[in-house]
C-alpha positions in Angstrom: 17.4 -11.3 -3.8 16.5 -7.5 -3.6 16.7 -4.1 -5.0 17.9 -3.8 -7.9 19.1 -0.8 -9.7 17.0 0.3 -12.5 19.9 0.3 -15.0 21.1 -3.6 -13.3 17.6 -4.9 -14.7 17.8 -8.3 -16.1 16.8 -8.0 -20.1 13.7 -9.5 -19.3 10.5 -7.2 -20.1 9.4 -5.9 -16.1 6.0 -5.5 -15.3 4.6 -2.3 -12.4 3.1 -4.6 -9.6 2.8 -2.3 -6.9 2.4 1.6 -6.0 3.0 2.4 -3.3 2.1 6.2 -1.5 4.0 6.6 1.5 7.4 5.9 2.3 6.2 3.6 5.0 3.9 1.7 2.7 7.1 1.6 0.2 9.5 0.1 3.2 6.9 -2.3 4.3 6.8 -3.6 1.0 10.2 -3.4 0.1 10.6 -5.7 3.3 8.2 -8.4 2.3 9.5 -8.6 -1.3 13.0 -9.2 0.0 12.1 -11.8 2.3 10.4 -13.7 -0.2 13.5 -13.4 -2.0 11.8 -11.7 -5.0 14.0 -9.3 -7.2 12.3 -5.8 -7.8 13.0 -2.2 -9.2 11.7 0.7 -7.5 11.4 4.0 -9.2 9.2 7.5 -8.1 6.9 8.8 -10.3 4.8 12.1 -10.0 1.8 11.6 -9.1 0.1 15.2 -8.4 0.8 18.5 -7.3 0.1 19.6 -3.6 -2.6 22.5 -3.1 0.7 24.6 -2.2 2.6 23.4 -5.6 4.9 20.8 -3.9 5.1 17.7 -5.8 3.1 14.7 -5.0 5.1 10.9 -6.0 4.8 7.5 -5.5 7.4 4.5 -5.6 6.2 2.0 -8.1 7.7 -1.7 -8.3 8.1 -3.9 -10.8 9.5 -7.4 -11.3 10.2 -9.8 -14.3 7.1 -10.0 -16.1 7.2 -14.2 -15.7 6.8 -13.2 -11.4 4.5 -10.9 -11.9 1.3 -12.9 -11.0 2.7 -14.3 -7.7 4.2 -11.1 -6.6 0.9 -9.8 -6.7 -0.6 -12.4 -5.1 2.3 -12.0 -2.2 1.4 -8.5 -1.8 -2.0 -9.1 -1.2 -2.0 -11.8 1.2 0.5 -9.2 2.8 -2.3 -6.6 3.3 -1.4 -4.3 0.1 -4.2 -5.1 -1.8 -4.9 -1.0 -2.7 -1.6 -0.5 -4.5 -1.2 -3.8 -5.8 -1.4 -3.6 -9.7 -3.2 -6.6 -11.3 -3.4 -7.7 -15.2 
């Protein structure tokens, strides 16, 4: 189980359970989520525009809306209890 392509999503509804705002932040997670063997989308989102007018983005995750509840309680035990998106 992985990454999965946004356009490969199973018909089942998905749910955003994490943002993530670095890259590092996005790997680390990415890496927990796959070990657990939990299937997940990533996409980037703007978030802002820097003071010098570069964009600003964030990778958001989402699973099947039936996983959502225990992927966010995987993510916080994991320590990503700032980005992880609850109810």
């Amino acid at each position: 189980m992985a990454r999965i392509q946004p356009d490969a999503a199973p018909a089942e509804k998905l749910t955003r359970v994490f943002v993530a705002h670095t890259l590092a932040e996005a790997r680390s997670a990415e890496d927990v989520l796959t070990q657990k063997g939990i299937d997940y989308v990533v996409t980037v989102e703007d978030l802002a525009r820097t003071l010098f007018g570069s964009p600003r983005n964030v990778a958001v995750f989402e699973v099947a809306e039936a996983k959502a509840t225990r992927c966010a309680e995987i993510l916080t035990m994991a320590g990503f209890g700032a980005g992880v998106v609850t109810g």
